[in-house]
C-alpha positions as CSV (number, residue, x, y, z in Angstrom):
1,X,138.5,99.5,88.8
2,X,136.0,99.3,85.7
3,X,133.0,99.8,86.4
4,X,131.4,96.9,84.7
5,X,133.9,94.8,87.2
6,X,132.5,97.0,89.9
7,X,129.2,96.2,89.0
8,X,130.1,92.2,88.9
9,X,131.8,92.3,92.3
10,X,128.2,93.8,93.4
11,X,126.4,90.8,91.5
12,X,128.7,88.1,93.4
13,X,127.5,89.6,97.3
14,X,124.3,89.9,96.3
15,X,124.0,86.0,94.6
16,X,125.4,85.4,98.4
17,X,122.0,86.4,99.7
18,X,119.3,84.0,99.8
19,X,116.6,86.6,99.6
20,X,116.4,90.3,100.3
21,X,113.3,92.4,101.5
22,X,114.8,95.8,99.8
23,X,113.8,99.3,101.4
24,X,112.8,100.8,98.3
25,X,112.0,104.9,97.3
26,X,112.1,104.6,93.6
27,X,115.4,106.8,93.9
28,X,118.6,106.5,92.7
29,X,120.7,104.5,94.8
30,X,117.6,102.0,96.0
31,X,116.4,101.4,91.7
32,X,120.1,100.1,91.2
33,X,120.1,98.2,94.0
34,X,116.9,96.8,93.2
35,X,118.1,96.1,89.6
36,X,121.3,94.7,90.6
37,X,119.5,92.2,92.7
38,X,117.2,91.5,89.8
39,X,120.3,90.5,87.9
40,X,121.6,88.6,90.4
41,X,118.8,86.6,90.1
42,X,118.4,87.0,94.3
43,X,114.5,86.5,95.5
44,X,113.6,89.6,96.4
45,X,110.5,91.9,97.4
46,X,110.6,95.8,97.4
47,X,108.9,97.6,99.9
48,X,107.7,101.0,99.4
49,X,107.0,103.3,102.7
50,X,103.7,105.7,102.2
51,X,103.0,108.3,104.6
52,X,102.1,111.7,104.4
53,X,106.0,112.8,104.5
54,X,106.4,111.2,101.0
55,X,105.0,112.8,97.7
56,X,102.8,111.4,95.8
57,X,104.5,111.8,92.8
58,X,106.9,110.2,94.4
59,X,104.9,106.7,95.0
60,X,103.5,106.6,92.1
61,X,107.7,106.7,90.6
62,X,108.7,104.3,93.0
63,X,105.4,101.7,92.2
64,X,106.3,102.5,88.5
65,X,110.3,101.8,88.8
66,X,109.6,98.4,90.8
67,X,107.0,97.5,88.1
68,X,109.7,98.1,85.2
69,X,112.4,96.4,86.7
70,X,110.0,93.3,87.1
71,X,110.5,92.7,91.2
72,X,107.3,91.8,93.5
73,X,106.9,94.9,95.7
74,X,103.9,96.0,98.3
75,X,102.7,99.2,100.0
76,X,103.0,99.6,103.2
77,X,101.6,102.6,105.7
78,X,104.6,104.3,108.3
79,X,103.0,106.5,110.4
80,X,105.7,108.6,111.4
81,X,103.9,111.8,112.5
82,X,102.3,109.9,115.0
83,X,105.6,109.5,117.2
84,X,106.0,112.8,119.0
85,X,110.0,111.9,118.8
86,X,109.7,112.8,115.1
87,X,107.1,115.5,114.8
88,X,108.9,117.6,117.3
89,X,111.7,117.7,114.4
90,X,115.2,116.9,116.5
91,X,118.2,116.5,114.4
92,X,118.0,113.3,114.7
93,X,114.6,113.2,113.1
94,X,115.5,110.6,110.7
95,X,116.6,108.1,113.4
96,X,112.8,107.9,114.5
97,X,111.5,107.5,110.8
98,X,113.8,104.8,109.8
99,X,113.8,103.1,113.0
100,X,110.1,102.4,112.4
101,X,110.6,101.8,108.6
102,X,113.2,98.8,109.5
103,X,111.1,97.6,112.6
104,X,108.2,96.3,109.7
105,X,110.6,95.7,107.0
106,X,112.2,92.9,109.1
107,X,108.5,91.6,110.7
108,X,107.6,91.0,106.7
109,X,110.8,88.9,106.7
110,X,110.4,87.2,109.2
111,X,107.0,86.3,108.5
112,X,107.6,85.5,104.9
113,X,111.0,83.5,105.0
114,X,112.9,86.2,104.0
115,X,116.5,86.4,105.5
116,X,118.1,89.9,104.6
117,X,116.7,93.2,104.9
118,X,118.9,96.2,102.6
119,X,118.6,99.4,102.2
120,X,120.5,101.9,99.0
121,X,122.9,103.7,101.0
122,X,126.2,104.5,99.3
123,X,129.0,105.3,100.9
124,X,128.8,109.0,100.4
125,X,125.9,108.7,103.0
126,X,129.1,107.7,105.3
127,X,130.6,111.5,105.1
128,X,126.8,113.4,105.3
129,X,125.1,113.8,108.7
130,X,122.8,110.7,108.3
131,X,120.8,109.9,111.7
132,X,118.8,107.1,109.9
133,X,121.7,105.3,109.3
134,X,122.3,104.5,113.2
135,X,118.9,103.0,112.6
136,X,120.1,100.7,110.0
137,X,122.8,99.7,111.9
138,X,120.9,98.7,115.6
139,X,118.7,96.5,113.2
140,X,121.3,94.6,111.2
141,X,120.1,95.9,107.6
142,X,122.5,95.2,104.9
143,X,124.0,98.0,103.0
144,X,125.2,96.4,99.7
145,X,126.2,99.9,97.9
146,X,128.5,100.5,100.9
147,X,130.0,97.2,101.1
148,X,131.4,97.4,97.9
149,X,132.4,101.1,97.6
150,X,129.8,102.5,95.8
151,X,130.1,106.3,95.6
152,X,126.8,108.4,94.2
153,X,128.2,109.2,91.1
154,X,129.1,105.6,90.3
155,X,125.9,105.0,90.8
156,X,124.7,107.4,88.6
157,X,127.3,106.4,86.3
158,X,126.6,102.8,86.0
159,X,122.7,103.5,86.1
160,X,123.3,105.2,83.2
161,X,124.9,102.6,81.1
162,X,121.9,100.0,82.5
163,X,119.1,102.2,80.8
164,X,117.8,102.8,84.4
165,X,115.9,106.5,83.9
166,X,117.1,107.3,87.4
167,X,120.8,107.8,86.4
168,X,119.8,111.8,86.0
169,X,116.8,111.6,88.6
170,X,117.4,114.7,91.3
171,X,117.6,113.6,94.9
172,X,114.3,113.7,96.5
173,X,114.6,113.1,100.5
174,X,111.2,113.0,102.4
175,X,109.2,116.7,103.0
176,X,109.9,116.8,106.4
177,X,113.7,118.0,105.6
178,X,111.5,121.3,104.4
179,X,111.5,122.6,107.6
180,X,114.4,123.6,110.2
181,X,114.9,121.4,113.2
182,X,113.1,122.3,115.9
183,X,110.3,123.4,114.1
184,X,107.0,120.6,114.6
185,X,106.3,118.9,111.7
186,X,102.4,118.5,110.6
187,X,100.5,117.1,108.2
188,X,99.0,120.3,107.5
189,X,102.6,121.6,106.7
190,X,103.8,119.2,104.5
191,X,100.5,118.9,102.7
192,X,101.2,122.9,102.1
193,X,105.0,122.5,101.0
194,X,103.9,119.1,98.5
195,X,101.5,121.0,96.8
196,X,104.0,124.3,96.4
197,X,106.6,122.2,94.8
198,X,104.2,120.4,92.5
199,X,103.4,123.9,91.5
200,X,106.6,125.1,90.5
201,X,107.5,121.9,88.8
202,X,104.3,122.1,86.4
203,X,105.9,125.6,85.7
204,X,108.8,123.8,84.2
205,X,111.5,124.4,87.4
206,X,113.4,120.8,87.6
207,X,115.6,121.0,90.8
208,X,113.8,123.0,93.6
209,X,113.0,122.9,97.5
210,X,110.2,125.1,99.3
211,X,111.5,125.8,102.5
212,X,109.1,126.7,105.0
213,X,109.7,128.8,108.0
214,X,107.3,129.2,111.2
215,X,104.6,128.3,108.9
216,X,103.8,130.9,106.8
217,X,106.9,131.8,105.3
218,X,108.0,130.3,102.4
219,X,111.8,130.3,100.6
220,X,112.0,129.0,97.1
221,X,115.4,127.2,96.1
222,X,115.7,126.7,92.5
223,X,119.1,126.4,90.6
224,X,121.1,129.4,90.5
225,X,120.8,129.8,86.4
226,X,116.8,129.6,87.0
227,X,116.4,132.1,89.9
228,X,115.7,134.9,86.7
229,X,113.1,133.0,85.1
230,X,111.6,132.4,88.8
231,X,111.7,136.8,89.1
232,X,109.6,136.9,85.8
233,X,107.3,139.7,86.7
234,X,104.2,137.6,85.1
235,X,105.5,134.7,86.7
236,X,106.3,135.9,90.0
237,X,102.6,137.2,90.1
238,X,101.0,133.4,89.8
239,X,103.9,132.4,92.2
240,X,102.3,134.9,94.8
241,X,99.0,134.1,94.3
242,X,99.2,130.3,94.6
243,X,101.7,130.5,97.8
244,X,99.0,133.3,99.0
245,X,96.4,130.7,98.5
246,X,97.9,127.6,100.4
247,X,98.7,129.5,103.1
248,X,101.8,130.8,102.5
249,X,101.3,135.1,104.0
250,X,105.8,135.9,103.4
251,X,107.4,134.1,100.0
252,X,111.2,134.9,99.5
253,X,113.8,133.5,97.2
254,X,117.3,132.3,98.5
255,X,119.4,134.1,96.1
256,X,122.3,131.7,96.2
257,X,119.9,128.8,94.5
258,X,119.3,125.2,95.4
259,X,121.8,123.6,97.7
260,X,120.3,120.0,98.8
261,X,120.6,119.3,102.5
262,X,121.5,123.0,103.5
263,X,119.2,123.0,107.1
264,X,121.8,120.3,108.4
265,X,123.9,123.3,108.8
């Protein structure tokens, strides 16, 4: 199938929908979604969760792709740290964040005549180890990407040809999935990992993780063709010194490069 007919097909389910409160990241898969239901002409509201497990950088994206697509959105708080379920990091940590995420997303509906709530999941998510979508499915939240077939590379694909800036935009999941399960999660920790990453980006690494390990250890993912310009003796000085002064006492670099979702394992 084309994937301009793919993208119609999408169109026609989602001009079924009277209106659709859309779970929405700024990411790849929930800013098509969130275009496609601009197109459709479908009344819809974004909703954006904030919480200390989300970058800023990433908020201010999301905020920013929702204003450039031309679709009310809104804030709100999650307090997911605050549910000892999810702070003591289980595998199925996600299940506790999303479970609360949905919980508001369909009060705002309900208070606001809204009758669908979505979410961006493709059906790649199907194949992955993906706890929050149990979530999604105990609350009745619409998955349009998977109901017609979309894969993440359509996605990107499509994107692409829509202008969306996203089509290229590296996968970004929440800084709790820093550290191995099992290991608590605090704000203090993630606050440490944000700011580590930010730090390597403004060095000009593109695709990267910070991996933190019983606190003060730090690994450093970057992509296997960068891992020599991260071993830069002048580089790897500044590194050391701005891991040393967040907190970070051990910093090591995983020598096989960034693989995304690679503590699932």
């Amino acid at each position: 199938m084309l994937m301009n007919d793919k993208y119609q097909r999408l169109l026609v389910l989602l001009k079924e929908m009277p209106s659709v409160v859309l779970a929405f990241s700024g990411g790849v898969d929930s800013t098509f979604l969130l275009k496609a239901l601009k197109d459709s002409g479908t009344r819809t509201m974004a909703v954006i969760a904030s919480s200390e497990t989300m970058p800023e950088s990433e908020l201010r994206h999301a905020e920013q792709m929702a204003s450039l697509i031309c679709v009310p959105y809104r804030v709100i708080a999650t307090a997911e740290l605050d549910n000892l379920d999810f702070a003591r990091n289980p595998a199925n940590r996600c299940f506790y964040c999303k479970d609360e995420l949905f919980l508001k997303l369909f009060r705002i509906a309900d208070a606001e005549g809204y009758a669908i709530v979505a979410d961006g999941s493709n059906t790649d998510d199907l194949s992955d180890w993906r706890p929050g979508r149990e979530a999604a499915i105990r609350h009745g939240v619409r998955s349009p990407l998977i109901e017609t077939d979309f894969t993440k590379a359509e996605i990107r694909d499509v994107s692409k040809s829509l202008g969306l800036s996203t089509w290229s935009k590296p996968s970004a999941p929440c800084l709790s999935s820093r550290f191995p399960y099992g290991l608590e999660i605090t704000r203090e920790g993630l606050k440490r990992v944000e700011d580590a990453e930010d730090f390597l980006r403004g060095l000009g690494f593109f695709e990267l993780r910070v991996r933190s390990h019983h606190g003060d250890l730090a690994r450093i993912e970057v992509r296997a063709t960068e891992i020599d310009q991260l071993l830069d003796p002048d580089l790897r000085v500044r590194i050391a010194q701005r891991f040393r002064e967040l907190g970070f006492k051990h910093i090591t670099v995983d020598i096989e490069g960034f693989r995304s979702g690679n503590l699932n394992g």
